[in-house]
N, C-alpha and C positions, 0 to 999 in steps of 0.2 A: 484524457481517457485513451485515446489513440495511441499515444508513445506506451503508456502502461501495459496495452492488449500486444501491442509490438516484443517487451520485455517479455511478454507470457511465452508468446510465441516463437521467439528464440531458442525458449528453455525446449517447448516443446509445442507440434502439432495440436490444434485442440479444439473440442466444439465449443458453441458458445457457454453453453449450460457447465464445462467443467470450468473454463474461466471464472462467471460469476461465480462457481463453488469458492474456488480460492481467494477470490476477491475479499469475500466474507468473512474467513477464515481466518486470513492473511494482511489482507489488505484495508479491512472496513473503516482502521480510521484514518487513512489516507486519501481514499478515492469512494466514489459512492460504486454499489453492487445494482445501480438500477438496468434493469435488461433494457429497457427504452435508450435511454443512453450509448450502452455498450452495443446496440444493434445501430444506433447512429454515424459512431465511431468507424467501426466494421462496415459499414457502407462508405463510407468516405476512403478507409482503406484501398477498399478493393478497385474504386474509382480511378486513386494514384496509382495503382497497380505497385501497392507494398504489400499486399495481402493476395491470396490466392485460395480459392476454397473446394474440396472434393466432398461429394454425396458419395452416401452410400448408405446400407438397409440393414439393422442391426434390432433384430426382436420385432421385426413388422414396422419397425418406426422408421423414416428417411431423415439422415442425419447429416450436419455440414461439418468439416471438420476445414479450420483454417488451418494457414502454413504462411511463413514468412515469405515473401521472393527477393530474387540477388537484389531488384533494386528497394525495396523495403530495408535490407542490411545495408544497404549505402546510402540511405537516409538516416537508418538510424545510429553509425559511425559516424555521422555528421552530430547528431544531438546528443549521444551521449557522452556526459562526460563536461557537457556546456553549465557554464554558471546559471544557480536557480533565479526563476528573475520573483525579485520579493512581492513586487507589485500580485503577484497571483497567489500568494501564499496569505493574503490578508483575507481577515473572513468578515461578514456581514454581522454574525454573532456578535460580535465583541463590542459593536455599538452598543450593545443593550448595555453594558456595565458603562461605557463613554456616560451616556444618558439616565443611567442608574439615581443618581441622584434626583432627576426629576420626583421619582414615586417615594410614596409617604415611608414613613420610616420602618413601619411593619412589613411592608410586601418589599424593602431593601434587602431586610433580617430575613425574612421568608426564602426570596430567590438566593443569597450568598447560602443559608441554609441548605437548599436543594440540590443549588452547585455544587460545592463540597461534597453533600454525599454522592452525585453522580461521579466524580472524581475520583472518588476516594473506590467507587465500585468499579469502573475503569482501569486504577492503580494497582487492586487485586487481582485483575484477570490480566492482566499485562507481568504479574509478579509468578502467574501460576506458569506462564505459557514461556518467560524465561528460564525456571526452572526446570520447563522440559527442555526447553533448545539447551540450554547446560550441559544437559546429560546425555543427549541426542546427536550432537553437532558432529562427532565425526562417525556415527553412523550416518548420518544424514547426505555428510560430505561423498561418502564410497557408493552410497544407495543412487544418487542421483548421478555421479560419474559411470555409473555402469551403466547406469539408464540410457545418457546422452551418448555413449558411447556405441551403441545399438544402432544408432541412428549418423551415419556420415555425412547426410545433408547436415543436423546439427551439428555435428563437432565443427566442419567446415564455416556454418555460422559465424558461433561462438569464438574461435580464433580469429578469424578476419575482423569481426569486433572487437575482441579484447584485445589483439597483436599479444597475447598470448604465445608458448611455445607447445605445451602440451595443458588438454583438457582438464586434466586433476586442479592446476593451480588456477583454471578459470572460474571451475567451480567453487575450489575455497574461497576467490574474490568474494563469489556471488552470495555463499552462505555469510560469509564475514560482514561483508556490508547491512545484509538482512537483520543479522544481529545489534551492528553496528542503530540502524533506524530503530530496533526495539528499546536500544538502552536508553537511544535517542529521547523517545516516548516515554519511559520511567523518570528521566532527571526532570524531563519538561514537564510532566506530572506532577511532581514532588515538588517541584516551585511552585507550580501555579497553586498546589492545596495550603502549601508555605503563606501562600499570597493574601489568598484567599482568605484565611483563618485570621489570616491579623488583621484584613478589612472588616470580618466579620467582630471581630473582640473590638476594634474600634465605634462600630455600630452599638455594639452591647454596653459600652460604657458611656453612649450620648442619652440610651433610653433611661438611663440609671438618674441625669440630671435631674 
């Protein structure tokens, strides 16, 4: 959670509340959007002194807005870019289909049943939200370089991170990669319902014996 709120934070100053927005939006099935957590993180941050946070009073309300610091971007020049280590990409989930066979043969049929369609409902909002990044991507590309471009602490960022020459082609990294993890998400998708179905068909023709 920490390195993730750090990527936010590159992109752009921010309080916590618009982080979690995009987290959800953006980010839900990578990372969790829980605020306990992400106020965790953000404490630890500012601890190491990679984070930095200014108030300020916006509609009556007192609001925190983070911000990266130099030594923040030279931690995270140090991480990014490092091999993902697998051991953390395992999920506790996946026992349940390990041990699947324990349970009787209807609540097998039942949960592959379930699965799939939760899948299969995942697979179409992953399919609707490519089809805008399709049609979006280099508005998105120009929308966001003008943004960052506003702002010289980020660009300054942003290049010392990417070793970059000019911001345009940091940003198209940034969107292309983005993409790159969505499609990621659709083939991994499309296997696992692949997978899925044919466990399932193999279940459907033991009950048949």
């Amino acid at each position: 959670m920490e390195n993730i709120i750090l990527s936010l934070l590159l992109l752009k100053s921010t309080t916590i509340y618009e982080m979690r927005t995009y987290i959800q939006k953006v980010l839900s099935t990578v990372c969790s959007d829980s605020l306990g957590s992400m106020q965790t993180a953000i404490k630890k941050l500012l601890e190491k002194g990679y984070v930095s946070v200014t108030e300020y009073v916006e509609n009556n309300t007192l609001k925190k807005q983070y911000s990266i610091t130099p030594e923040g971007v030279e931690y995270y020049k140090t991480w990014a870019g490092t091999p993902i280590n697998i051991q953390k990409m395992k999920s506790m989930e996946v026992g349940k289909i390990f041990f699947l066979g324990i349970a009787p043969g209807e609540r097998r049929v039942e949960f592959l049943k379930s699965y799939i369609s939760d899948l299969e409902g995942e697979y179409e909002k992953l399919l609707v939200i490519k089809d805008y990044v399709d049609k979006t991507q280099t508005t998105s590309i120009e929308r966001n370089t003008k943004r960052i471009k506003e702002d010289p602490a980020l660009v300054n960022n942003l290049l010392e991170v990417s070793g970059e020459k000019n911001i345009e082609q940091v940003v198209t990294n940034i969107d292309n990669y983005q993409v790159y993890m969505l499609e990621y998400g659709l083939e991994r998708m499309k296997a696992d319902l692949d997978f899925y179905k044919k466990i399932l068909k193999r279940e459907l023709k033991e009950d048949k014996k």
